[in-house]
C-alpha positions in Angstrom: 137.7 141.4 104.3 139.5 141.9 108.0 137.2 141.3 110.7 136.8 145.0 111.5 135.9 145.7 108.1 133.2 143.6 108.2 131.3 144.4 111.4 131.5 147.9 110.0 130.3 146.9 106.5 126.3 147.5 106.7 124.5 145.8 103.8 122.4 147.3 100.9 119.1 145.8 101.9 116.5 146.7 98.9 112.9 146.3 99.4 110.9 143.7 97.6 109.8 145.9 94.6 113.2 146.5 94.1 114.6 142.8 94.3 112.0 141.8 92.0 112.4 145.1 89.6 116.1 144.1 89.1 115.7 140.3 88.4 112.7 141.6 85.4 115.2 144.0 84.2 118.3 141.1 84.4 118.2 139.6 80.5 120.1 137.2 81.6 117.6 135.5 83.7 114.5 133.8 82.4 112.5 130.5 83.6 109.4 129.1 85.4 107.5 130.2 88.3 105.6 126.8 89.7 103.8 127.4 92.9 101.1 125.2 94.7 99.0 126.4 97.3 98.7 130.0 99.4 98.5 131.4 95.5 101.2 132.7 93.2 103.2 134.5 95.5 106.0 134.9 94.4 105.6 135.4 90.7 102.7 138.1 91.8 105.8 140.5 92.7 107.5 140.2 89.1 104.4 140.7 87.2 103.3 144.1 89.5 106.6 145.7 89.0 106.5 145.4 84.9 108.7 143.7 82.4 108.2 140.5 83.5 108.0 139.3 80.5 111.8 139.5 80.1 111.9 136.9 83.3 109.3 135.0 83.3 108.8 132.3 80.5 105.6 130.2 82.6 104.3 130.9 85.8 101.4 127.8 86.7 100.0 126.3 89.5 98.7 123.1 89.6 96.3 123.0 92.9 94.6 120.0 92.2 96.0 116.2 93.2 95.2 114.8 90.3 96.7 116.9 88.1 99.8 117.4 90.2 100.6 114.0 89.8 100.2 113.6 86.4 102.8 116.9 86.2 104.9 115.4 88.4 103.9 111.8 89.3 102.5 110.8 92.9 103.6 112.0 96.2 102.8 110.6 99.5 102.7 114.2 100.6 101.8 117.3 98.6 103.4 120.0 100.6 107.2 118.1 100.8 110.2 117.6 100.0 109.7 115.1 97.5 107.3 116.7 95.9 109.5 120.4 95.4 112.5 118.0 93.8 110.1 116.7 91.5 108.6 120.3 90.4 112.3 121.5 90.1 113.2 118.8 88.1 110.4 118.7 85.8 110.3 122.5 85.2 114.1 123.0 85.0 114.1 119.9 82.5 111.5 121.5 79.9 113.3 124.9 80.0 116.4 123.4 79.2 114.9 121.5 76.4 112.2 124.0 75.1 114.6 127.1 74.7 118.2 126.6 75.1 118.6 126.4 71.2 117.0 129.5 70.6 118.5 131.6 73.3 121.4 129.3 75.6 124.2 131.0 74.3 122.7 134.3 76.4 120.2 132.7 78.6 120.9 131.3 82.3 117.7 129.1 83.1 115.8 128.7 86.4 113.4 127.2 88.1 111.4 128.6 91.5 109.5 126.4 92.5 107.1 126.5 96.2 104.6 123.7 97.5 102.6 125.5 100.4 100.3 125.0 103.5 98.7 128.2 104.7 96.0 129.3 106.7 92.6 127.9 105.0 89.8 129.8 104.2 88.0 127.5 106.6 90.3 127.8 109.6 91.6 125.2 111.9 95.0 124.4 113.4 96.6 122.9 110.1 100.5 123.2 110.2 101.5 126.6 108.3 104.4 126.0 106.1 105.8 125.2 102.8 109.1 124.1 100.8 110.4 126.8 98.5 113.7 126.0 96.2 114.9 127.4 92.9 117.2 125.0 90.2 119.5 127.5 88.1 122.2 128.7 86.2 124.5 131.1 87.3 125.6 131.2 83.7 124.4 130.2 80.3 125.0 127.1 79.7 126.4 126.3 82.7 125.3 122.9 85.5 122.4 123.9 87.8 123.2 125.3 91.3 120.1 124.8 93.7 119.1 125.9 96.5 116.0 124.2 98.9 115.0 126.2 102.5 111.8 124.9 104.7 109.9 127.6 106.2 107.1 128.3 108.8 104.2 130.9 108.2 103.9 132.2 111.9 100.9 135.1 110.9 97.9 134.5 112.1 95.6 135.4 108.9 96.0 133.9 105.3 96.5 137.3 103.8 99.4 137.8 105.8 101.3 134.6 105.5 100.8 134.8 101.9 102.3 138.6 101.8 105.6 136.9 104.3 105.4 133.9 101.7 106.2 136.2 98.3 108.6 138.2 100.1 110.6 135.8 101.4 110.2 134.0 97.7 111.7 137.2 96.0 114.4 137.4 98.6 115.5 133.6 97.8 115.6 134.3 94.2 117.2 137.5 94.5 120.4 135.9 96.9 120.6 133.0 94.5 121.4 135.5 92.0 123.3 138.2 93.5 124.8 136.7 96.4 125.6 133.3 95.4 129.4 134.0 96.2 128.4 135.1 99.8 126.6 132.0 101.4 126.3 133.7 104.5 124.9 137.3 103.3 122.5 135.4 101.0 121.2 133.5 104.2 120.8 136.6 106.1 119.2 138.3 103.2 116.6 135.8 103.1 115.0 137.8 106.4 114.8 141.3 104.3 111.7 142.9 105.1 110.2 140.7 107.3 110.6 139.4 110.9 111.1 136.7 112.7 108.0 137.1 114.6 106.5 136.6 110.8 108.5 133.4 109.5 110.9 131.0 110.6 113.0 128.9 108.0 114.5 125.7 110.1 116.5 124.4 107.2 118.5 125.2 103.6 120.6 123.4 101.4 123.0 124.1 98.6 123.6 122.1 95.9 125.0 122.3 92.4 128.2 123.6 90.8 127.9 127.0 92.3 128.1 125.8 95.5 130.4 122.7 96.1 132.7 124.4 99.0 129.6 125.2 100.8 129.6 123.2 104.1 125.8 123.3 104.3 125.9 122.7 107.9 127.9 125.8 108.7 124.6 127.6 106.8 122.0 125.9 109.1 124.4 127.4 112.1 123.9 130.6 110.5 120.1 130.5 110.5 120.2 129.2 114.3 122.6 132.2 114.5 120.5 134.7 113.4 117.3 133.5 115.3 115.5 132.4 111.7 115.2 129.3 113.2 115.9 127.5 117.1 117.9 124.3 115.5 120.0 122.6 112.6 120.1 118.9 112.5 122.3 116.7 110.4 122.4 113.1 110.2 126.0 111.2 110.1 126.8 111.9 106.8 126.6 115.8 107.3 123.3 116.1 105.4 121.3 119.1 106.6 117.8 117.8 108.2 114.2 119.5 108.7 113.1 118.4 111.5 109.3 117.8 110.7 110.5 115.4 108.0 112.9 113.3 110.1 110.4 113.6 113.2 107.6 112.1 111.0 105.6 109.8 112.7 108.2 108.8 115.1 109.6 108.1 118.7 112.1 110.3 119.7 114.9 109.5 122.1 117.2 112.8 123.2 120.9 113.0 124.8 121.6 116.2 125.1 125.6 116.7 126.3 128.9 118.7 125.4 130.4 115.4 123.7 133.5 117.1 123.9 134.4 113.9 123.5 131.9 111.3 123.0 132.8 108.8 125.7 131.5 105.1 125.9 129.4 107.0 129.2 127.2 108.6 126.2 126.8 105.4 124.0 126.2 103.6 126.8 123.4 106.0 128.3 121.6 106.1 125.1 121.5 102.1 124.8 120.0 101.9 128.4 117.4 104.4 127.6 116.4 102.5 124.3 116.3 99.4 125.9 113.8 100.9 128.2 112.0 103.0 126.1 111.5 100.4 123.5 110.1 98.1 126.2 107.4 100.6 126.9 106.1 100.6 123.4 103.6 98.8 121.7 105.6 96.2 119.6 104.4 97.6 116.1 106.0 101.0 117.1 109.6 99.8 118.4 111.3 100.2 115.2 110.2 103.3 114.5 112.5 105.3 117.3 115.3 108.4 116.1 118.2 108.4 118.7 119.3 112.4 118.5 122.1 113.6 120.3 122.0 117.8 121.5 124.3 120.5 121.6 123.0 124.0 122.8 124.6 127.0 120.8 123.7 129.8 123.2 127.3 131.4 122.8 127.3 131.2 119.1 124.5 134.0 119.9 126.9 136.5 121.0 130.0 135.1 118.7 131.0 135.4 114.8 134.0 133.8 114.9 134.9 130.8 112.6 136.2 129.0 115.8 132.6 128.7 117.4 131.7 127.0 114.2 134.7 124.8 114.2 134.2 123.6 117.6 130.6 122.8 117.0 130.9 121.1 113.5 134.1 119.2 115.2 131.9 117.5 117.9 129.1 116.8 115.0 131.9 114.8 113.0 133.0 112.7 116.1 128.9 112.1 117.1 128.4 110.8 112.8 131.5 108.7 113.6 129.3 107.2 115.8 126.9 107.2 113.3 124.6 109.6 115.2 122.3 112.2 114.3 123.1 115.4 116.0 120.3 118.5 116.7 122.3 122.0 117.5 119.8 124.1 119.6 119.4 127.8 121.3 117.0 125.6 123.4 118.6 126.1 126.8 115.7 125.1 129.2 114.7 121.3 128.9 111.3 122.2 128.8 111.5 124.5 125.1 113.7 121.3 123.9 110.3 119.4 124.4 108.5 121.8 123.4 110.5 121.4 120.0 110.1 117.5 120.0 106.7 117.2 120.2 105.9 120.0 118.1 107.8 118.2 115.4 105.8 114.5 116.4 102.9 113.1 117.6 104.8 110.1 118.9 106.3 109.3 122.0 109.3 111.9 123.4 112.2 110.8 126.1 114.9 112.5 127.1 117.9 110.1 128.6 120.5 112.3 131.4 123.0 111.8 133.8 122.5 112.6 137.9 124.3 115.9 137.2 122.0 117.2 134.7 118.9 116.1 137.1 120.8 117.8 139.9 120.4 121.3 137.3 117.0 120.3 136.7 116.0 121.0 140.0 117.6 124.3 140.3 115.4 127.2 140.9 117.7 129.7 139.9 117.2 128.2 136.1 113.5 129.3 136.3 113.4 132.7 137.8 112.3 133.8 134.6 109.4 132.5 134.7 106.3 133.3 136.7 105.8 130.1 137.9 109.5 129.1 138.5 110.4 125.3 138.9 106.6 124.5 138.9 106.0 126.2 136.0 109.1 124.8 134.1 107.7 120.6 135.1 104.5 121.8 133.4 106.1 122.7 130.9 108.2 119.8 130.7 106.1 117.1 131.0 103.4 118.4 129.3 102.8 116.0 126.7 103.6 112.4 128.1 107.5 113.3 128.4 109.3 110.2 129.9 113.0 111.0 131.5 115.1 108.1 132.2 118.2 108.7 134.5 121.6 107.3 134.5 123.4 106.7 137.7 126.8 108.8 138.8 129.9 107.6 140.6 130.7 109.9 143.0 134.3 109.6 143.4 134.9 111.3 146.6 133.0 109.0 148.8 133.1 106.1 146.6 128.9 105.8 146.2 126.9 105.1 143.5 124.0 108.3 142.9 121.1 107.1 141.4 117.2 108.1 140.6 115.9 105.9 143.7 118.7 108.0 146.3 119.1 111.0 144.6 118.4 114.0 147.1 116.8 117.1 146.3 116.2 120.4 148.6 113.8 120.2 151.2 111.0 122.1 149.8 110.9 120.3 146.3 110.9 116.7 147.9 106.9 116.6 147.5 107.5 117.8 143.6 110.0 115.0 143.5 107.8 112.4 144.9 104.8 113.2 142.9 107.3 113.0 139.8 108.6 109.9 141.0 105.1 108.6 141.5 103.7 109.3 138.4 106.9 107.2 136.9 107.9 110.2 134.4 111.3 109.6 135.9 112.9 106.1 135.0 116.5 104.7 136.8 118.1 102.8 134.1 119.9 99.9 136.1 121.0 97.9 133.1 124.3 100.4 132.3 127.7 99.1 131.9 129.4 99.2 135.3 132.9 99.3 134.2 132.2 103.1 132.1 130.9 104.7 135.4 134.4 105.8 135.6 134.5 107.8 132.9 134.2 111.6 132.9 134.4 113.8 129.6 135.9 116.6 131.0 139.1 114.4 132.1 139.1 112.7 129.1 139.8 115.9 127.6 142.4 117.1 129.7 144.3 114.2 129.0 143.9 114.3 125.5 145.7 117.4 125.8 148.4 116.7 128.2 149.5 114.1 125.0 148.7 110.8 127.3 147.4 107.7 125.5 144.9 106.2 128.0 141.6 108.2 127.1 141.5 106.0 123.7 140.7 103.3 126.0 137.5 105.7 127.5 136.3 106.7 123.8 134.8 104.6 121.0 137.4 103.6 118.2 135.9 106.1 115.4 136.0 108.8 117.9 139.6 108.1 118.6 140.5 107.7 115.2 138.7 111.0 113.9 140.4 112.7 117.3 144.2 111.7 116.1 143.8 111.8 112.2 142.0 115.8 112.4 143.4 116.4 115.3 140.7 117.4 117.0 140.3 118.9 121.3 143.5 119.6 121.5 145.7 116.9 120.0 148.7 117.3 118.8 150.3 114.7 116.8 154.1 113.3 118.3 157.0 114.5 115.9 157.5 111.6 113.2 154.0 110.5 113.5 
């Protein structure tokens, strides 16, 4: 399909009774329905529209601890991912071994399977959200696909998030089945008839047969894309991430940058920071701190082009060279990045950038949104015990060295800067390589594409090596190499 033909193409979107009436009425499809907490769901929808008992072969739910672990053995967490693996395994296992010899020949098996924290009955400000995933067949007798998504119930009564939580259910059967060969319109279907306003789903995962070309990262792009969630994170081998999971119980330390490349400037800025950071911790905790690089996506907002995504998932590769895990963001302001961070851990945030990106930082014209402009956006910022530590800059035209302690702000936000300064929110990080301060990104690119040889020297040798064998920014390989 030509580009043209696609932004034209408008998509069937068929309400939930629907979705569900089609899967009952689908002979092909039969299997279990497992669902802990917030109630059955999902498996509600199939039994209200009628003839579910051509789809359904066991629905159960098996609220209490002890029981669920003698289903599915013990979890350190109930509502996890751990614990949605092990229902899809188990259930997928017993349809498999229960009925394919009566009907595999004409039967394609699956599994849905949810583990959910809602709203209680008794209140409070427990974290709404759950795992949802189904194990299947496309065909009969054929490997299991699967496919995993983490979501957040953002209603504010229990009633609603468990109406958002069947919906959103039925809609992730309903792709798996009927848009499995569209990745990207079974992502985007997941939102039918509901809202963001209503649920967010910050991560999903294909796996199986059915979907071995699916780059699941360009997926979690998609979701950023289309504002079901704020971020994807992967971790150096291009696994998709939820961020609650990796965020557990940790300190976090952010560099947010273009990396277009990653220079030895960015490894060496996030060393410093550790160094630093980990100093400031007590000594139990200083093992237990996530290094995350940032890219912001604000222009894959207004783009659909597969070069958007190429240029992003390009500068992922080069950050897991360097064996980093990477966060891609709509979070434009500092402040929503923390935001973000600490919603995600209880632990310690920092956030480690260079004397241009301070210079931004106190811009006013970044916070005219706001009612409170640059005073407003510090609150904001430094809201929950948010450290910032700053790298120096070598300004080349007069030869100095810009750091935290001589940095110069406009006249009216010296007393903010003071009081910042005084407070010790804002850390110089003096123990930084001297010999990188030369290196800029953006000239490291240009002569990457002018053909010249001497950025290797200003880049780490996996970034180098991943540059010249994908060819990569701009590089273009000699004749007869």
């Amino acid at each position: 399909m030509t580009d043209s033909a696609r932004a034209s193409f408008v998509r069937e979107k068929p309400d939930t009774h629907s979705k569900a009436l089609r899967i009952n009425l689908d002979h092909r499809r039969y299997g279990t329905f497992a669902e802990i907490g917030a109630g059955q769901e999902v498996v509600r929808w199939f039994f209200r529209v009628g003839g579910a008992a051509g789809t359904v072969a066991k629905s159960m739910s098996a609220y209490d601890m002890t029981v669920s672990d003698a289903i599915y053995g013990p979890c350190e967490r109930y509502v996890s991912r751990p614990r949605l693996e092990a229902m899809l395994e188990h259930e997928q296992k017993l349809n498999v071994d229960r009925l394919m010899d009566k009907r595999g020949d004409s039967t394609a098996f699956f599994t849905f399977a949810d583990t959910v924290s809602a709203k209680s009955y008794k209140g409070g400000n427990r974290d709404c959200h759950g795992w949802l995933g189904v194990r299947y067949q496309l065909y009969p007798r054929d490997q299991d696909s699967e496919i995993i998504i983490h979501v957040r119930l953002l209603d504010s009564e229990n009633l609603l998030q468990q109406e958002a939580l069947g919906i959103v259910g039925v809609n992730l059967l309903y792709g798996a089945f009927y848009h499995h060969h569209e990745p990207e319109v079974l992502v985007e279907s997941l939102l039918d008839n509901l809202s963001t306003s209503r649920i967010e789903i910050d991560m999903i995962e294909f796996a199986g047969i059915g979907f071995r070309m699916v780059d699941n990262r360009v997926m979690s792009l998609k979701l950023v894309q289309l504002g079901l969630s704020k971020a994807a994170m992967f971790d150096a081998s291009g696994k998709v991430l939820q961020p609650s999971e990796f965020f557990y119980k940790k300190n976090i330390l952010l560099e947010r940058g273009s990396f277009r490349p990653v220079t030895h400037v960015n490894l060496d800025m996030l060393r410093c920071a550790r160094e630093k950071f980990s100093a400031e911790l007590p000594s139990e905790e200083r093992d237990q701190i996530v290094t995350v690089t940032e890219l912001t996506m604000n222009n894959l907002q207004q783009t659909n082009t597969n070069t958007s995504y190429s240029d992003f998932l390009a500068r992922a590769d080069i950050l897991a060279a360097c064996g980093m895990t990477t966060l891609i963001s709509d979070y434009f302001e500092y402040y929503r990045m923390a935001s973000f961070l600490t919603q995600h851990s209880s632990k310690r945030v920092a956030l480690v950038m260079g004397i241009p990106s301070l210079k931004d930082l106190f811009d006013p014209k970044y916070y005219t949104h706001l009612d409170g402009g640059i005073l407003e956006s510090f609150g904001r910022l430094f809201k929950f015990d948010l450290k910032l530590y700053i790298y120096p800059y070598f300004n080349r035209e007069d030869g100095a060295l810009v750091t935290l302690d001589n940095f110069r702000v406009d006249h009216e936000l010296r007393n903010l800067f003071k009081y910042l300064m005084d407070r010790g929110v804002m850390v110089p990080l003096d123990n930084y390589m001297e010999e990188y301060l030369h290196i800029f990104s953006r000239e490291v690119l240009q002569l990457i594409a002018k053909g010249s040889r001497t950025w290797e020297d200003m880049v780490p040798p996996p970034v180098a090596k991943l540059i010249k064998e994908r060819s990569l920014l701009g590089y273009s390989k000699a004749p007869g190499k």
